[in-house]
N, C-alpha and C positions, 0 to 999 in steps of 0.2 A: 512316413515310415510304415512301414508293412512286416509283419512277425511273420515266417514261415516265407517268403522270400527270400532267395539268397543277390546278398548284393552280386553287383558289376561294377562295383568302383573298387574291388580289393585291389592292392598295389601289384603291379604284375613281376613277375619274376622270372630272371632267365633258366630253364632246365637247359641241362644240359644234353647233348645230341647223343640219341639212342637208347637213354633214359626216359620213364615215364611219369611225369610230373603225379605225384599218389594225392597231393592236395586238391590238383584240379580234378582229377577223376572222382573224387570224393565229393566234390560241392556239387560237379554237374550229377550224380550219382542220386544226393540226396534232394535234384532238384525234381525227379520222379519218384514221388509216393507209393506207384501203383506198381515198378520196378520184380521186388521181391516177389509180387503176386502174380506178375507175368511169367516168370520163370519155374515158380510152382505149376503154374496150370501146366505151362508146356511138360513139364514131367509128370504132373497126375494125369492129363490127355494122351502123352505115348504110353506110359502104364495099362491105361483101359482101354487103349485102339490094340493089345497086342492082344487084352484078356477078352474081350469084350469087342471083336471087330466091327458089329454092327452099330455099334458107337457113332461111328463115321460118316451110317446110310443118310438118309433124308430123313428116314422115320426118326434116326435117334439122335438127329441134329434137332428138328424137332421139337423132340423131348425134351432136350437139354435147355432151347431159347426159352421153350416155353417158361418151366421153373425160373428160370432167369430172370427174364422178365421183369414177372412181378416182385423177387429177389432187388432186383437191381432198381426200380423204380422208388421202393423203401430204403433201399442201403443208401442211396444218392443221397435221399434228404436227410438222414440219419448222420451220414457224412460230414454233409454241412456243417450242422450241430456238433459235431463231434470236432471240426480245425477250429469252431467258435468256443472250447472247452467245456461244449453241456452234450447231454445224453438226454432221447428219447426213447421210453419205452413203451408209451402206447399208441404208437403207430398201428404194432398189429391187430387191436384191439379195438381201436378206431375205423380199420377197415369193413370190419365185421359190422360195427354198430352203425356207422352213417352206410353200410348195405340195407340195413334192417330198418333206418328209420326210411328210405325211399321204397323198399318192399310194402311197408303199413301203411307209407302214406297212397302209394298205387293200389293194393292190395284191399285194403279196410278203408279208407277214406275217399275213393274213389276218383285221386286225382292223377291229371297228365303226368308221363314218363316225364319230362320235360322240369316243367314246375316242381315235381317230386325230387331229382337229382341237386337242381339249384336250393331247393330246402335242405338237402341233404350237404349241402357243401358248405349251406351258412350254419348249419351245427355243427361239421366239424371246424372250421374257423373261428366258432366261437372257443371250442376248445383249445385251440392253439393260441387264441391271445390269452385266455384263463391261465393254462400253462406260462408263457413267457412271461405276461404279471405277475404272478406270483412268484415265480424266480429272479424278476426280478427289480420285486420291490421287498422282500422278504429275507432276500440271501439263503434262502432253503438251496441243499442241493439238489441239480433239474432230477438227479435220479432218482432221488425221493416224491419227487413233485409228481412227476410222470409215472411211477409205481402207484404213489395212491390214485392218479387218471387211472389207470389203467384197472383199480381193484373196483373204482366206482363206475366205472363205464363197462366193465366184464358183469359187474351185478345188475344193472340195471336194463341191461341189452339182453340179459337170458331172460331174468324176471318180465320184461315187457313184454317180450316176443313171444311168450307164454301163457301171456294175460290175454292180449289182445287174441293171439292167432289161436291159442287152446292147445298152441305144440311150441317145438324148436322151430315147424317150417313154414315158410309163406312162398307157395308156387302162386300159378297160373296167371303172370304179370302179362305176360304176351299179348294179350289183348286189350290194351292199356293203348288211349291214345300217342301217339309220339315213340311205342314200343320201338318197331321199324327201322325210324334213322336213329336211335340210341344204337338198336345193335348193327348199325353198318359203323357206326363212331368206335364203340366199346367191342364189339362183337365179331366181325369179320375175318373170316380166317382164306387162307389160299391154300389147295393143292399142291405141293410138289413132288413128285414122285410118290413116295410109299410114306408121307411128312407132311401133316396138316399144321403151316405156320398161323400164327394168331396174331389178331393186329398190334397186341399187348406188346409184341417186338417194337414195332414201330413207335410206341410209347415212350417205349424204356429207352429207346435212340435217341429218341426226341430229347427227354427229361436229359437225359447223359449230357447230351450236347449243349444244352440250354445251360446248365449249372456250371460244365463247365467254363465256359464265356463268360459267365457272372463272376465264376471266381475266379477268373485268373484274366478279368478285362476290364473291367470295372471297381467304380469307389465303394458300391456294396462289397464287394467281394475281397477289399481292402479292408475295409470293417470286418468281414468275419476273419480273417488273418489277426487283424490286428486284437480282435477281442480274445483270440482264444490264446493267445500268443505271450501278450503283456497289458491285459486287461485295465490296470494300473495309469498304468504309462499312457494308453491308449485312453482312455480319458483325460486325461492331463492334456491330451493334442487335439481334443477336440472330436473323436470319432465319438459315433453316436452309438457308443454299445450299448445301451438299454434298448431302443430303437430296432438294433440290430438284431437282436438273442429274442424282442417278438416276432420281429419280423420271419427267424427262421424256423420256430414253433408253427406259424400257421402257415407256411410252407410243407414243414411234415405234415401238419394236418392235413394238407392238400393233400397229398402223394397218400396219404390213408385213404382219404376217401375215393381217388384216383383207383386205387387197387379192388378197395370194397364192389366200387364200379365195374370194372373188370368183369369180376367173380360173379356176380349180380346176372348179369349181363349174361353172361357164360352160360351160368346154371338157369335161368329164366326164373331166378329166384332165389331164395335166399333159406340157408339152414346153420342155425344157429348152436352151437355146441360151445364148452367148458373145453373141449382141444384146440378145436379150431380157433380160441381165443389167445391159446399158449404158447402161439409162434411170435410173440413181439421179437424176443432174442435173435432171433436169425437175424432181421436189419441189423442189431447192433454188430453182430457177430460178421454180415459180411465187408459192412467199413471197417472193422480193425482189418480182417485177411487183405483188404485194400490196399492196406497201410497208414490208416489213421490212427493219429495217437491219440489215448487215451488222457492225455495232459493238453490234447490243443496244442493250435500251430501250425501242426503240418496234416496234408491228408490231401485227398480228390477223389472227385467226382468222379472222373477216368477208372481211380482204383478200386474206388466201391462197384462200379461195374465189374471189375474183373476179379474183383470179389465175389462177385453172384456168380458168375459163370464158373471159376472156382468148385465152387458150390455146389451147381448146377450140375457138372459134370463128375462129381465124384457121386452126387448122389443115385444118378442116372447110372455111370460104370456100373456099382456095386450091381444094382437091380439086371444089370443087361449081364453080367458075368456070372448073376448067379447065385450070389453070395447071401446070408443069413443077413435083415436090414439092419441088426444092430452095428455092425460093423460100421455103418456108416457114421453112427456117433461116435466111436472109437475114431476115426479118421479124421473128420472134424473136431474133435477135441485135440489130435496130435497136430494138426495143420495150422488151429489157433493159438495152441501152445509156441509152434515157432513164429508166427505171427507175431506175437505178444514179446519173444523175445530179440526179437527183429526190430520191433519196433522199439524195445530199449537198448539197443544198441543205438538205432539211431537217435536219439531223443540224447543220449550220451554223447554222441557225435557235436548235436547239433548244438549244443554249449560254445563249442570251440570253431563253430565257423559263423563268419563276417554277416552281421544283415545289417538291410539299411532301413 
């Protein structure tokens, strides 16, 4: 059995000729998550290709992946969590902090790029199992779990980076053994026209592509259905959701340190700020626009991409149009507003149709 699955054993039923069967269009309907959010972009993209034509160029396609990107790299695994019924909030905070401990430890400790990332990837790993232990051997809600990750690891990443470095910044990694091929891995970008792409695209493809085949081909990805689904039940048959809800904590914690990496890379170092720490909400915000629900069950990986791009491209229009930035919070809180209502329409839906 699989929660958020719609069966293929429903009993079939004759419509009749010229009429359109409203049941089936409905099941296959709500068997794409990412649905409603493709059809927003396509109207927020002609929107700002009329306002904003250079939207379109190379520079401002660009632009757009770039955000994305790292957007969609976080949303993916935030996703996951989110069809297994838990929420992650300190993904973005985790980015920041395993950037910071691989800056000190190249920077101040004077070790290899190499050696430095792989430390950096078993901190944040150890985070993500601390996190899914304690949710779930506690029964605490993950969004309380993850809010206090988030307030201890926001304190201890400014305070440290402050001790050690004497500031918020630690440059000058570049000359760090193994610097090199980290930024042909993390760092490389391509020309196109008047549009420096980043390799962070190929990333975020990657990750997209990966999770979705996990979820929707495999008996993990049975588990995170079945956990978010009918948690209950799904115990009762034997699915290993405790197992499952660690295992998808140190997952986001990858994709944290993943992005931290990125940035890192990017900037040839690392600067640390109380804003830059503040953007956890966006992952969560671009899996609901996906079409994840916030009860578990239904969602993808696919959506939470095109949740980022979503995103991406509104935040991009505004700036290529013109327009005063706050705006863009105003557009993103209407956009998640019908999100959030979208998504209980479906969740109301999904009561009354067939799974196996």
């Amino acid at each position: 059995m699989t929660v958020g699955r719609l069966s293929s054993s429903v009993a079939p039923h004759r419509a009749r000729p010229g009429r359109v069967d409203g049941g089936r269009v409905l099941r296959q309907a709500l068997t794409r998550p990412s649905l409603p959010a493709l059809v927003v972009l396509a109207l927020v993209l002609a929107f700002f290709a009329v306002r904003a034509p250079e939207l379109l160029t190379s520079g401002g396609l660009a632009g757009v992946l770039d955000i994305a990107a790292t957007l969609g790299i976080g949303g993916v695994a935030v996703a996951l969590l989110l069809v297994a019924g838990q929420f992650d909030l300190s993904v973005g905070v985790l980015a920041m902090s395993s950037a910071a401990v691989t800056a000190v430890l190249i920077g101040q400790a004077g070790w290899g790029t190499w050696p430095a990332l792989l430390a950096s990837l078993a901190c944040a790993l150890l985070v993500g199992v601390v996190n899914g232990v304690l949710v779930v051997n506690t029964g605490l809600p993950s969004f309380l779990v993850t809010l206090a990750t988030f307030l201890v690891l926001q304190g201890t990443t400014l305070a440290g980076v402050r001790a050690v470095g004497g500031s918020g910044r630690i440059d000058g990694l570049d000359e760090a053994p193994g610097w090199s091929s980290a930024a042909a891995v993390f760092g490389s970008t391509a020309q196109l026209g008047d549009g420096r792409f980043r390799v962070s695209l190929l990333w975020w493809l990657g990750v997209t592509a990966v999770a979705t085949w996990v979820l929707w081909r495999t008996r993990f990805g049975n588990a995170v259905f079945a956990s978010g689904g009918a948690r209950t039940a799904a115990r009762e048959l034997g699915v290993p959701v405790r197992r499952t809800t660690v295992a998808l904590f140190c997952l986001s914690a990858t994709a944290g340190w993943l992005i931290g990496t990125l940035s890192l890379v990017r900037l040839d170092g690392v600067q640390v700020s109380s804003a830059d720490l503040a953007t956890g909400l966006d992952f969560l915000v671009v899996a609901v626009l996906g079409g994840c629900l916030l009860a578990g069950g239904y969602g993808s990986a696919f959506g939470a991409s095109v949740g980022a791009l979503l995103y991406a491209v509104s935040w991009q229009g505004i700036v290529l149009a013109g327009w005063d930035p706050p705006w863009f919070q105003a557009l993103l809180g209407v956009l998640l507003v019908v999100a959030l209502v979208a998504n209980g329409v479906v969740g109301h839906r999904l009561k009354g149709v067939p799974r196996s």
